[in-house]
C-alpha positions in Angstrom: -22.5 -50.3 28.8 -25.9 -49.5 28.0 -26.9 -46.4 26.3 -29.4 -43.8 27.5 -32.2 -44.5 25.6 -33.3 -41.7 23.6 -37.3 -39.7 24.1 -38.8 -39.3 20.7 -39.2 -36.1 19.3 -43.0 -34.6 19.6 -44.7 -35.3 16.3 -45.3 -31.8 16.4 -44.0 -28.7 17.9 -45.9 -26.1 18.8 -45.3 -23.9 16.7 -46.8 -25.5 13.9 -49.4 -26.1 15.6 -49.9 -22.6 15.8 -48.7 -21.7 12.3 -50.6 -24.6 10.5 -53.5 -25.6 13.0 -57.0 -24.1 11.9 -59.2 -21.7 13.5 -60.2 -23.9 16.9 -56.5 -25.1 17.3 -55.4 -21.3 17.2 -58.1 -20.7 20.2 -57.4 -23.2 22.1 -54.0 -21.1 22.6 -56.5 -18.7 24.9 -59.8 -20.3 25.5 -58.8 -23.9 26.9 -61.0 -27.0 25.3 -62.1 -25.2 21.5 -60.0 -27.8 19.8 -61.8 -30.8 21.3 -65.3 -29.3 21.5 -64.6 -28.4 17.2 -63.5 -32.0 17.0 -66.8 -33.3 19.2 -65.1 -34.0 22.1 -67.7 -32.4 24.7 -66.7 -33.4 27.9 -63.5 -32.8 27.4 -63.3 -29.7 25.5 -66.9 -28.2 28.7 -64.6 -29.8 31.0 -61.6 -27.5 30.2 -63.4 -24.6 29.3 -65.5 -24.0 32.6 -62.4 -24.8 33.9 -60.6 -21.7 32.8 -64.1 -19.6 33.3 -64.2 -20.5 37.1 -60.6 -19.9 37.0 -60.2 -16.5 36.0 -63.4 -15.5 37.5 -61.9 -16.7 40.9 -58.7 -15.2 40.1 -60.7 -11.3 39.0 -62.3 -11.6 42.5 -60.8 -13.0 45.1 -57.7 -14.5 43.9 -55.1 -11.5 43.0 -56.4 -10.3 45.9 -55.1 -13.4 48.2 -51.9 -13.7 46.7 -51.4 -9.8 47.0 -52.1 -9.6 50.9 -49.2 -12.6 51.1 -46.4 -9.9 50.4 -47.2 -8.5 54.3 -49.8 -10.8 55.9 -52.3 -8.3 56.5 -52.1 -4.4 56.7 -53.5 -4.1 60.3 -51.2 -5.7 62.9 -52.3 -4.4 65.9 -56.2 -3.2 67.1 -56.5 0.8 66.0 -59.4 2.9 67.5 -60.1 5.6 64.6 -62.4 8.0 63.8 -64.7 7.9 60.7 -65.3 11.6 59.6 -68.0 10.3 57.4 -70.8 8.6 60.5 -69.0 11.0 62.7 -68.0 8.0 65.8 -64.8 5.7 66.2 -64.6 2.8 64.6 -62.6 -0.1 66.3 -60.6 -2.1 63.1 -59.3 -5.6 64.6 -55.7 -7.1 63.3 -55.2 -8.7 59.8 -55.9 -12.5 60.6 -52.2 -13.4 59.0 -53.3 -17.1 59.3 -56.0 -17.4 57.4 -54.4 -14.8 55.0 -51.1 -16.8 54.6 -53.5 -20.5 54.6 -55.6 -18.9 51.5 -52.7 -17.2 50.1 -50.9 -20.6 49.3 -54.1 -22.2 48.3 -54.0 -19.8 45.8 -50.7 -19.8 44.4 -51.8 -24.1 44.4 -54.3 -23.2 42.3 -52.6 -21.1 39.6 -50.0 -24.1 39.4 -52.5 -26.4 38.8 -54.2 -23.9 36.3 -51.3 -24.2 34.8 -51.0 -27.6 34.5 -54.4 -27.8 33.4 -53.4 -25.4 30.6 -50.3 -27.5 29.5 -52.6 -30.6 29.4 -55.1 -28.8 27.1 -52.1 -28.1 24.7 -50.8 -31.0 24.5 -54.5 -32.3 23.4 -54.8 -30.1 20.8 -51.0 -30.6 19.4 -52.6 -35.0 19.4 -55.4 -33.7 17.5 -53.7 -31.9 14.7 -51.1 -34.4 14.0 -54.1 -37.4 14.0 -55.9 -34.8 11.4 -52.8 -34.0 9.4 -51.8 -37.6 9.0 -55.5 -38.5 7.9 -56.0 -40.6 11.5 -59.0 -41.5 13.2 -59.5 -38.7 16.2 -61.4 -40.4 19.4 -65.0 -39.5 19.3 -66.4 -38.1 23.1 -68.0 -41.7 23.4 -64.3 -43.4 22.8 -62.9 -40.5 25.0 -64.9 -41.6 27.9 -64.4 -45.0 27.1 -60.6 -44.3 27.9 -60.9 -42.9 30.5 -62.2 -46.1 32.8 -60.1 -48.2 30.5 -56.2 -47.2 29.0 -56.5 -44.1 31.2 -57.8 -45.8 34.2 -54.6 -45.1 36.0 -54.9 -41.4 35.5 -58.7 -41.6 36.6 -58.3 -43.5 39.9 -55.4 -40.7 40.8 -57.2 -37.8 40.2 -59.5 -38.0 43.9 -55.7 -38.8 45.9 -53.9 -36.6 44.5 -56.8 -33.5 44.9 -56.3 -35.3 48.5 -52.8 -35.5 48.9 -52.4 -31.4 47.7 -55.1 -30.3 50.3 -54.1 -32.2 53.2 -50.4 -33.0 52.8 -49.1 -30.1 50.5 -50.5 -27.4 51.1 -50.1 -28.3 54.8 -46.5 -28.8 54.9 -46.0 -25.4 52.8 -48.1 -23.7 55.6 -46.0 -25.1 58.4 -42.5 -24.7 56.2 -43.8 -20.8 56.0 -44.2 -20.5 59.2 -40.9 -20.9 60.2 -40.4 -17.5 58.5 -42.4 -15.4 60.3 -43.1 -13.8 64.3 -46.1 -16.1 64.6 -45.6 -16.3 68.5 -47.7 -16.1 71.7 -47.1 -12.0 71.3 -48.6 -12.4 67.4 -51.5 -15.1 67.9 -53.2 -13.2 64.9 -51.7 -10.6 62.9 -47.7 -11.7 62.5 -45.1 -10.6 59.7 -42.3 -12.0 57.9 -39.7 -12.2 59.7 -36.9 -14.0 57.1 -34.4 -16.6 59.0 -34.9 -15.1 62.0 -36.7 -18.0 63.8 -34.1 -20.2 62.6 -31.2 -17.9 64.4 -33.3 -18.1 67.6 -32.7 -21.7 67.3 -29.4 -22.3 65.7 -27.6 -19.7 67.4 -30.0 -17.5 70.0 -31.8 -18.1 73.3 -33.2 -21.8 72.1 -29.4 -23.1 70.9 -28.8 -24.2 74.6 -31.9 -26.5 74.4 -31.8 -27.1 71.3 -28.0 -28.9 70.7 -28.1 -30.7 74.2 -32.0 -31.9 72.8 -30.4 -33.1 69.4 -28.0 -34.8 70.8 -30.3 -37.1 73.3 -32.7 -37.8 70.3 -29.5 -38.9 68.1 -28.7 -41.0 71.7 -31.4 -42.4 72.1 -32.6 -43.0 68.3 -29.0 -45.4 68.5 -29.9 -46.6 71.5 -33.7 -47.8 71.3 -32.8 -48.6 67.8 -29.7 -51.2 68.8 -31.2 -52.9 72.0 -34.5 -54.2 70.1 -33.2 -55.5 67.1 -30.0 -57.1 69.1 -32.4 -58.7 71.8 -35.0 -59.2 68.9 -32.3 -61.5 67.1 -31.0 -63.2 70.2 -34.6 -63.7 71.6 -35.5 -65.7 68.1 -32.4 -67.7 68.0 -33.3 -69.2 71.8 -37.0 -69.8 70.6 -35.6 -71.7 67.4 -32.9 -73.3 69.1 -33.0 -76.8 69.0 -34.5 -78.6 72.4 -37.1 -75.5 72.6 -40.2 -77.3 73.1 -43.8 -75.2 72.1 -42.1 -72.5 70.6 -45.4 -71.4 68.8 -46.5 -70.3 72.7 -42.9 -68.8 73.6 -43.6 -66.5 70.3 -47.2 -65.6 71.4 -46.7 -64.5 74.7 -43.9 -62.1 73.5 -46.1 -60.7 70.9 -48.7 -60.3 72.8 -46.6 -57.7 74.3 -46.7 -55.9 70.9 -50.2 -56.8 70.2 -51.3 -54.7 73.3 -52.1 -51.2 72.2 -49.0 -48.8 72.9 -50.3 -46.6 74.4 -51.6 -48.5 77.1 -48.1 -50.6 78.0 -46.5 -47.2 78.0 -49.4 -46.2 80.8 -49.5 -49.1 82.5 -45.5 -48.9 82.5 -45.7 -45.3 83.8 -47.8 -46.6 87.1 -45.4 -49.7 87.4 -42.5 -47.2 87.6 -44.0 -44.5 89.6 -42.4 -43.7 93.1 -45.1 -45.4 94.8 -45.6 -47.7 92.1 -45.9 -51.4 92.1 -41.8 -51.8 91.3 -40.7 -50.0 94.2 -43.0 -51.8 96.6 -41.4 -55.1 95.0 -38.1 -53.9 95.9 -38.8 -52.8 99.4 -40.6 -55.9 100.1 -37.6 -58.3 98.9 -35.0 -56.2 101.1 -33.1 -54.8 97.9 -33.3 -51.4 98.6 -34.5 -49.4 101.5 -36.6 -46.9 100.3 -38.4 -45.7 97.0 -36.7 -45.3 93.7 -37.1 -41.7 91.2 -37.2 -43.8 88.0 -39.2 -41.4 85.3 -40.7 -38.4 87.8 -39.7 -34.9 88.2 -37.1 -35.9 90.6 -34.8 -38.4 89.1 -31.8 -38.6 87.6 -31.3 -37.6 84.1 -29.4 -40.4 83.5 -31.4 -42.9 85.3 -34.5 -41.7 83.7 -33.1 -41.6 80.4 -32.3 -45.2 81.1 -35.6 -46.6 82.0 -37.0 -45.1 79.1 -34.7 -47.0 76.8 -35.4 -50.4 78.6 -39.5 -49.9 78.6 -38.7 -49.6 74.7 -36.7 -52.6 74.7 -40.4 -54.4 76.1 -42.1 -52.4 73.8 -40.0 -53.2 70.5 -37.8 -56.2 71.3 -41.0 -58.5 70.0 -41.6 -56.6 66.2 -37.8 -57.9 65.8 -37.9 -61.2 67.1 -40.8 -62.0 64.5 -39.1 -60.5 61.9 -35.5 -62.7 62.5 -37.4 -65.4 63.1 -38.8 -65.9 59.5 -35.0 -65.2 58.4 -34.2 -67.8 60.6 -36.6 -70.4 59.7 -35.3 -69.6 56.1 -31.4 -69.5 56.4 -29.0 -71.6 53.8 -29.1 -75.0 56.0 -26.1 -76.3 53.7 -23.7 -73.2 54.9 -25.0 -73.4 58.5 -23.8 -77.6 58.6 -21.0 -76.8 56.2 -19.3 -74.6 58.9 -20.2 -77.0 61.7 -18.4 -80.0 59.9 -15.6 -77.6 59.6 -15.1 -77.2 63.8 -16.9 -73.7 63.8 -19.1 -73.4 66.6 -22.5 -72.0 67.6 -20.8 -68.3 68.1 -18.4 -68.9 65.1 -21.4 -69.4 63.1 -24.2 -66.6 64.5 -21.0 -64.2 63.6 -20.2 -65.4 60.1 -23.5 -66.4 58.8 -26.4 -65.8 61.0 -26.0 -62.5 62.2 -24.7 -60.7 58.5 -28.1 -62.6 56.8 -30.3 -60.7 59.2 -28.5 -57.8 58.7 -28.6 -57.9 54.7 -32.2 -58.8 55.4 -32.9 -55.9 58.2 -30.6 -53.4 57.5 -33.5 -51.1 55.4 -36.0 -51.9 58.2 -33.3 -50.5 60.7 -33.5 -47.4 59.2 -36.5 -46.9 59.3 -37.3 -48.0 62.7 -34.0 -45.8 63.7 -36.1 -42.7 62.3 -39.0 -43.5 63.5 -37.3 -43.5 66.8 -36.2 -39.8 66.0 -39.9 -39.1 66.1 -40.8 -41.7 68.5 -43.5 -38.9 70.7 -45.5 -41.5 72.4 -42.3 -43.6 74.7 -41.6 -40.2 75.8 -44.8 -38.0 76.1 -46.8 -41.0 77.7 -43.9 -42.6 79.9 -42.3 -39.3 81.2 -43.5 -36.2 80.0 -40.2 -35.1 79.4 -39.5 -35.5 83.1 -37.2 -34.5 85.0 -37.2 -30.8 83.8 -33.6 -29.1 83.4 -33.9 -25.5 84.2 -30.9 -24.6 81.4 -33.3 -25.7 79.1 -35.9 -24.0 77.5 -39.4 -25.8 77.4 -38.0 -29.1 77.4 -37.2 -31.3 80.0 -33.8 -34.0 80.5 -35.7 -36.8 78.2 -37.6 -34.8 75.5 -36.8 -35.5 71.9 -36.7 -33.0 69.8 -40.6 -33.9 68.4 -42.0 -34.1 72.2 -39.9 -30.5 72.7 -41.7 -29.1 69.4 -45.1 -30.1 71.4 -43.9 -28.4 74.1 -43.0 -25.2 72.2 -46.8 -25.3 70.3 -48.5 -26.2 73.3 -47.0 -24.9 75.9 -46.9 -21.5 77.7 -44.8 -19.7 75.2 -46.5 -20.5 71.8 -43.4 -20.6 69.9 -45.2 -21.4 66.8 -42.4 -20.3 64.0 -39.6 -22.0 66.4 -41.8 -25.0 66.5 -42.3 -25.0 62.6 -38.1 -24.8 62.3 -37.8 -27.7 64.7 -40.1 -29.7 62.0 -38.1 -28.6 59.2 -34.6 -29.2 61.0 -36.1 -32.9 61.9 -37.2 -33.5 58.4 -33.5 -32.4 57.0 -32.0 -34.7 59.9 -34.0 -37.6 59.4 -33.6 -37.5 55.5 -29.9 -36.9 55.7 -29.4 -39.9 57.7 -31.9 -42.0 56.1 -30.0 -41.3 52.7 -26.9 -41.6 54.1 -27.6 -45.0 55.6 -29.5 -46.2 52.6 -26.7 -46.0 50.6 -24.0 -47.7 52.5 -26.4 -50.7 53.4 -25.6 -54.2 51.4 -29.1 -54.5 50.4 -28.8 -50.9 48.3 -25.2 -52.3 47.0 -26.4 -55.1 45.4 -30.2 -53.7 44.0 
C-alpha cells in the first residue's frame, strides 16, 4: 500500500505575514502589488495594482449595478406609455432587454471571481517575499521576474491568452445557456423575461413537452445503439475480408472505402437525400428492374416511421462503416501472430478464433473510441437535419418529427415557430447529464479503464 503523500506546510501563514511583515507587506493586504513594487518588482507589483484600480472603478460604476439588475432581469417587462409631469408629454419606456442584462450580469460575477483570484495570487506573492527576506534569501529582481516568466513560468504564460479565451467563449456561454433554462425566455418574452425557477424543466419532464420529449429520448438512445453497433461491427468485418489472405491490392480496396469518408459529410448526406427521394435515382432503379411497381417513401413527409428511421441508420452505416474499418485494420495488422497460429494448430477455426482472440483485441483496443463515437451519435445533428429533416412529422409530438434526436428537436424548438428558448436550454442541459452519465458509466466498466 502506498501512503498519500503528504503537502508541505506553507513556510508561512498568513498571519504572520500580517503580524510580522513590514509596512508594504501589511498594504498589500488592501492595495494589491505594494509588496513587489517595495521590493522593485515593477511589473508585477503596476500590473496588480492597475489591476485592482480598474477593478473597483468598474465595479463603483457599472458593475454593482449589473449584478444588481440580475436579481429580476430588468424592471420594465412590458412597453408603458407614461406621462412626464416635468416636459409635460408621454414618454414611451421600452422593456428591460433581460438578455443583454443577464449576458453582462454573469460577465460580471466572472469578473469578481477572477478579481478574486487575482487577489489570492497577490497574497500568496507577498507571503514568498517575506519568508525569502526573513530567511536572508535572494528575492527575484523585476529583470529575473520577467526572465521567469518566458522561462520556469512559461507554462503559466502560454495559458494565460486560452484560458481568457476559454472563459469568454466557452464559460461564460454555457452559464448563459444553463440560466436560461430558468427563466420564460419564449416567443411571448423575446426581450424582457423573468425567472421563472424549474419551471421550464416541468414543461419538459412532466408538462405539454413530456409526450415528445420521452418518445424523442428514447429514438436518440435507439438510434445512438444502433448507428453506434452497425459501423463498428461492419467496420471490423469489412477489415478482416480486406486483410484476409488471397485479397489481392488491398491498398485500393481500403481507398475506395475511405474515399467514402474522405468526401465532405455533408455532401454524402445530400447527395444521399436526392438518391432516396421519391422520384430519386433509387426508385427509378427499382421500377426499372421490375422489383417494385411503384415509388418508395424512404425519408419524406410521407413514410413510415419505421422505414424512415431505418434508412437513416443504413446511410450512416456508408457514412461511418469506413472510420472503423481503418481503425481495426491497424489492430489487425498488429495482432499477437503466435496466439492466432497457436489456436489454429489446436483445431480452432477461422470463427473460433475471430470470437476468442480477434474480436475481444479490437474491443480492448476500441471500446473508449465506442464511447465516444456512441455520444457523438447522441448529438449526431447533421445524419438527421441534412438527410430527413426530422421527417415524417408525428402530430402527438410537439416540434419534432418521427426521426429527430433530441439535438435536431432542440433546433427545432430555437428555430422554429414557437421560440422555446428556456425548453431548448433544458434539452442541452438534460443531453449533457445523459451523455455524461453514460459516458462515465461505460468508461468505467470497459477493460481498457480496468487495467489503466
Amino acid at each position: 500500500m502506498f501512503r498519500k503523500k503528504k503537502h508541505a506546510a506553507p513556510e508561512a501563514t498568513f498571519k504572520e505575514v500580517w503580524s510580522k511583515g513590514n509596512i508594504a507587506t501589511k498594504l498589500s493586504f488592501f492595495f494589491m502589488g505594494s509588496n513587489a513594487l517595495a521590493n522593485k518588482q515593477w511589473v508585477k507589483g503596476i500590473a496588480l495594482l492597475l489591476a485592482e484600480i480598474a477593478f473597483i472603478v468598474w465595479f463603483v460604476f457599472s458593475g454593482i449595478s449589473a449584478i444588481s439588475m440580475l436579481s429580476n432581469l430588468g424592471p420594465i417587462k412590458n412597453k408603458k406609455v407614461v406621462y412626464d409631469s416635468a416636459q409635460g408629454v408621454y414618454i414611451t419606456k421600452q422593456p428591460s432587454n433581460s438578455v443583454l442584462i443577464l449576458l453582462f450580469g454573469l460577465l460580471a460575477i466572472i469578473v469578481c471571481i477572477a478579481m478574486v483570484y487575482l487577489y489570492i495570487v497577490n497574497l500568496r506573492s507577498t507571503r514568498k517575499n517575506y519568508v525569502l527576506k526573513r530567511d536572508g534569501k535572494h528575492i527575484l529582481t523585476n529583470k529575473e521576474e520577467l526572465a521567469n516568466l518566458f522561462d520556469s513560468r512559461l507554462h503559466d504564460t502560454l495559458m494565460t491568452f486560452p484560458i481568457i479565451g476559454i472563459l469568454c467563449f466557452t464559460i461564460l456561454p454555457t452559464i448563459f445557456m444553463i440560466s436560461m433554462a430558468f427563466t420564460n425566455y419564449n416567443r411571448q418574452h423575446p426581450i424582457a423575461f423573468s425567472w421563472t425557477g424549474f419551471q421550464a424543466f416541468g414543461n419538459v419532464l412532466s408538462g405539454d413537452l413530456s409526450g415528445t420529449f420521452f418518445p424523442v429520448l428514447g429514438w436518440t438512445l435507439v438510434w445512438a445503439v444502433a448507428a453506434t453497433a452497425t459501423t463498428f461491427f461492419f467496420g471490423v468485418l469489412l477489415a478482416l475480408l480486406i486483410e484476409s489472405k488471397g485479397i489481392k491490392h488491398k491498398g485500393f480496396w481500403r481507398t475506395i472505402f475511405v474515399i467514402v469518408w474522405a468526401v465532405p459529410q455533408f455532401v454524402s448526406l445530400l447527395m444521399m437525400a436526392q438518391f432516396l427521394d421519391y422520384q430519386g435515382a433509387l426508385n427509378n432503379i427499382l421500377m426499372n428492374i421490375g422489383w417494385i411497381s411503384h415509388p418508395l417513401h424512404f425519408i419524406d413527409s410521407q413514410a413510415s416511421p419505421l422505414v424512415a428511421r431505418i434508412t437513416v441508420i443504413i446511410v450512416n452505416m456508408w457514412i461511418g462503416i469506413p472510420v472503423s474499418m481503418l481503425v481495426s485494420t491497424a489492430i489487425i495488422q498488429n495482432l499477437p501472430t503466435d496466439q492466432i497460429e497457436a489456436a489454429k494448430i489446436d483445431g480452432a477455426n477461422a470463427l473460433q478464433v475471430f470470437k476468442s482472440i480477434t474480436f475481444p483485441q479490437i474491443l480492448f483496443v476500441m471500446a473508449p473510441s465506442l464511447i465516444q463515437q456512441f455520444i457523438g451519435n447522441i448529438n449526431n445533428f447533421n445524419v438527421i437535419f441534412l438527410l430527413t429533416g426530422g421527417a415524417p412529422m408525428n402530430n402527438k409530438y410537439n416540434g419534432a418529427g418521427s426521426t429527430d434526436l433530441l439535438v435536431t428537436w432542440l433546433y427545432n424548438l430555437t428555430f422554429g415557430q414557437e421560440q422555446r428558448y428556456n425548453a431548448s436550454a433544458v434539452l442541452g442541459i438534460l443531453i449533457f447529464i445523459i451523455s455524461a452519465v453514460f459516458s462515465l458509466i461505460a468508461y468505467r466498466h470497459t477493460n481498457a479503464f480496468k487495467e489503466g
